[in-house]
DOKE-810473 format. One record per residue (C-alpha): residue in three letters; x, y, z negated. Coordinates in steps of 0.1 Angstrom, whole numbers, plus 5000, padded with zeros to 4 digits. Example, Ala and Ser with C-alpha at 12.3 -4.5 7.8 and 13.67 -1.06 7.14 Angstrom:
<nodes>
+-----+------+------+------+
:   r :   c1 :   c2 :   c3 :
+-----+------+------+------+
: ALA : 5123 : 4955 : 4922 :
: SER : 5137 : 4989 : 4929 :
+-----+------+------+------+
</nodes>
This chain:
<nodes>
+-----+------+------+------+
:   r :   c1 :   c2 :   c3 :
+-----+------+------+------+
: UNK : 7932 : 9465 : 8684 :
: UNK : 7926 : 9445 : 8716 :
: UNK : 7932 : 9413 : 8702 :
: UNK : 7911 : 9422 : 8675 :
: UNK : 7881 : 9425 : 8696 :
: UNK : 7888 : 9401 : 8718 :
: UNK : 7888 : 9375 : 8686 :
: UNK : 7857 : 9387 : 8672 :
: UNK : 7840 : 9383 : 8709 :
: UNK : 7852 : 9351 : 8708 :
: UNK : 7838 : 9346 : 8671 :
: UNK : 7800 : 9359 : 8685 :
: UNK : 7803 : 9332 : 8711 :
: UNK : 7808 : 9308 : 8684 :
: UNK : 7779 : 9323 : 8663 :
: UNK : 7763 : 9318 : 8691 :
: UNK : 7763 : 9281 : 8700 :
: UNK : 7758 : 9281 : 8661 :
: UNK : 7725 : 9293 : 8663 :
: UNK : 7715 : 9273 : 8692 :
: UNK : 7727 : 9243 : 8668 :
: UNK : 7710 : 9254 : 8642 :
: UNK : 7672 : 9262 : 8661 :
: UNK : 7674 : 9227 : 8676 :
: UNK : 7682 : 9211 : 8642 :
: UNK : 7654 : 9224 : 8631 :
: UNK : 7628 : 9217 : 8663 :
: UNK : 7641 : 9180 : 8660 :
: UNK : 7636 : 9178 : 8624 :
: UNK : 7597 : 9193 : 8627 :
: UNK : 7592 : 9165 : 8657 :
: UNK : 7608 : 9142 : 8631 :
: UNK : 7589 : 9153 : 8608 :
: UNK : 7557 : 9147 : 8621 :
: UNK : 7566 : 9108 : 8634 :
: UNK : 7571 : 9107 : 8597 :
: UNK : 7612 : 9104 : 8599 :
: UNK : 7625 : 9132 : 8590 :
: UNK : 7665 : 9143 : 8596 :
: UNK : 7688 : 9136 : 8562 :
: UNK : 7707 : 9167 : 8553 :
: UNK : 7689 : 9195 : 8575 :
: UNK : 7682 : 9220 : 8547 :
: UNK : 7722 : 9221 : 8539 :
: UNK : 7731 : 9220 : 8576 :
: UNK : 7708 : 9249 : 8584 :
: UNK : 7722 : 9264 : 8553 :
: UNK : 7752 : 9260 : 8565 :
: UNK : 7748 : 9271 : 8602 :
: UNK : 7731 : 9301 : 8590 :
: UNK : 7764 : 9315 : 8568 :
: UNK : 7784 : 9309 : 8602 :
: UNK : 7762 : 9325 : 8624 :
: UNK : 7764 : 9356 : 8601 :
: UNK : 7801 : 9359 : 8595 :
: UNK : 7813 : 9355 : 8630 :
: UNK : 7787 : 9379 : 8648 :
: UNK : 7797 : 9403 : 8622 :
: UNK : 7828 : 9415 : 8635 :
: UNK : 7818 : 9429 : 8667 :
: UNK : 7782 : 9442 : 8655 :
: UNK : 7807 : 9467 : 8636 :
: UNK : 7827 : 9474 : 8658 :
: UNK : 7798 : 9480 : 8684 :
: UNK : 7778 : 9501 : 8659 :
: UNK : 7752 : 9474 : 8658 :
: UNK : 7740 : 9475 : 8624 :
: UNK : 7712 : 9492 : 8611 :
: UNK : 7717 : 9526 : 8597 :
: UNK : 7700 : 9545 : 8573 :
: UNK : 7712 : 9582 : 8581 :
: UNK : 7683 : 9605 : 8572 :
: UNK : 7706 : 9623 : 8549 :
: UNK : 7742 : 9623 : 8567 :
: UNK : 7721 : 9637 : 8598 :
: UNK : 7717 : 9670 : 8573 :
: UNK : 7748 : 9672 : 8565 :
: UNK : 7775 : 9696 : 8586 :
: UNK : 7797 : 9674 : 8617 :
: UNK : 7829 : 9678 : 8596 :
: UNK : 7811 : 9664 : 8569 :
: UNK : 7792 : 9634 : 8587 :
: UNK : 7827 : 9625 : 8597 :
: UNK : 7847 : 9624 : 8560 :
: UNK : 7814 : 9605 : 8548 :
: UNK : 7815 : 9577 : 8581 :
: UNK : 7850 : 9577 : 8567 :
: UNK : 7843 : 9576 : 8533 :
: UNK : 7819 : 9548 : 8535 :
: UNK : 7844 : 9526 : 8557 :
: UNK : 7869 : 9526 : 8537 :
: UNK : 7842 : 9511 : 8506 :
: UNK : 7836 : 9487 : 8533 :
: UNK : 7869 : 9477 : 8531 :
: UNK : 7876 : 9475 : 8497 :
: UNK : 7842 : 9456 : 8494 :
: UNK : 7853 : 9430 : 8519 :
: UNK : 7889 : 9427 : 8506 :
: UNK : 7870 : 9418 : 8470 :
: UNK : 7846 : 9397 : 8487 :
: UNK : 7874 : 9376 : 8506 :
: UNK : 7898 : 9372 : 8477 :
: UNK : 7866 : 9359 : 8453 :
: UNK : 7856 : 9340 : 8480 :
: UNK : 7888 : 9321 : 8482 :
: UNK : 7892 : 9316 : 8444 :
: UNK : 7855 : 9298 : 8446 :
: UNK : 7867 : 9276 : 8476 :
: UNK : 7898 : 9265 : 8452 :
: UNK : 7878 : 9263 : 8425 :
: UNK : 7852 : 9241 : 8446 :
: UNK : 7885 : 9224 : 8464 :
: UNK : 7906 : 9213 : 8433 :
: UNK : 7866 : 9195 : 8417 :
: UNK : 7859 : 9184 : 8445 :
: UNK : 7821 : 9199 : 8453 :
: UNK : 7803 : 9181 : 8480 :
: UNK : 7770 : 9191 : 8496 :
: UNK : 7743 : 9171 : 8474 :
: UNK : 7727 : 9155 : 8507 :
: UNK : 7753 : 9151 : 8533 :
: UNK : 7782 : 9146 : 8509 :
: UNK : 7806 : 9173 : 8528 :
: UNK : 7833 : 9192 : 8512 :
: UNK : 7820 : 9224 : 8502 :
: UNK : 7853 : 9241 : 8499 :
: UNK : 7863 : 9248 : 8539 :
: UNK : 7834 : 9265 : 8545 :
: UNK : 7837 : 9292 : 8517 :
: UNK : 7875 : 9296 : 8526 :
: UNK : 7861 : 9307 : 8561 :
: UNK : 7834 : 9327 : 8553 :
: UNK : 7863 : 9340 : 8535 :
: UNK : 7887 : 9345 : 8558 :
: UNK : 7859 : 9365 : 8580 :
: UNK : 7854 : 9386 : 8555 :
: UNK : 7894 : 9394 : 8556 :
: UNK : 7887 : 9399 : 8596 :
: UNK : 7856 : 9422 : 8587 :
: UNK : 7876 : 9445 : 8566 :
: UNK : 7905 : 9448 : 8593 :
: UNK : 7876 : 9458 : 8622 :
: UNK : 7866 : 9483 : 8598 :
: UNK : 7902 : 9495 : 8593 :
: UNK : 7905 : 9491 : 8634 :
: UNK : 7867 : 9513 : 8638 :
: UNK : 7883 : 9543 : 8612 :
: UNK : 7913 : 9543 : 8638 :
: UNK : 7892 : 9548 : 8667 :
: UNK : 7871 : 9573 : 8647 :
: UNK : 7901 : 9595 : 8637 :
: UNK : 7913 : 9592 : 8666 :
: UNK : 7878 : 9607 : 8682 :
: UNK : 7869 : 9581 : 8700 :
: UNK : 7833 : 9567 : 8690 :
+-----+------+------+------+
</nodes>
């Protein structure tokens, strides 16, 4: 479980030089911009940057309890309850991620074996969906790793 954490705190550090990428792409290409050269590709690479950013800060904002939730109805229900429905709706977490991965890796071959390449920048699509992926594989076991903890009545 450790090492688990550890790799998605190392994955929100990444997310995080991401997004400082990503804003001064941007900034540079509005100054560009405006001395009427703009930057080739920035739309894809934003695009891009933005997907990454995402997927690795995911991780830990589950495991930290940092996403959003919309409880007005668990909060009615009894504490024995609340706890089979945070269960509940962990385990369709995982099963959504698992499906998520495993379609996501089908597109990437799909992409891989025709050979899609960003329109602009003329990348290889197909290493980027296998890691978006491959996070999505990593969300599902924090999830898995978070139902532990929770069973094990620690919050």
């Amino acid at each position: 479980m450790n090492a688990i954490v550890s790799l998605s705190r190392c994955l929100r550090a990444i997310s995080a030089v991401v997004l400082t990428f990503l804003f001064s792409v941007t900034v540079l290409d509005i100054i560009m911009r405006a001395i009427g050269k703009p930057l080739v590709g920035v739309y894809e690479l934003v695009s891009l940057s933005g997907a990454i950013v995402i997927v690795f800060a995911l991780p830990l904002s589950s495991w930290d309890n940092g996403h959003v939730f919309m409880d007005f109805v668990v909060d009615r229900l009894p504490e024995g309850a609340k706890h089979v429905m945070e269960i509940i709706t962990r385990v369709m977490v995982i099963l959504l991620f698992i499906v998520l991965g495993v379609a996501l890796f089908v597109l990437s071959e799909e992409f891989r074996t025709s050979g899609e390449l960003l329109l602009t920048l003329k990348w290889p699509v197909y290493p980027i969906i296998y890691l978006i992926g491959a996070m999505c594989f990593l969300q599902a076991v924090v999830v898995f790793f978070d139902i532990v903890r929770r069973i094990g009545g620690r919050r």
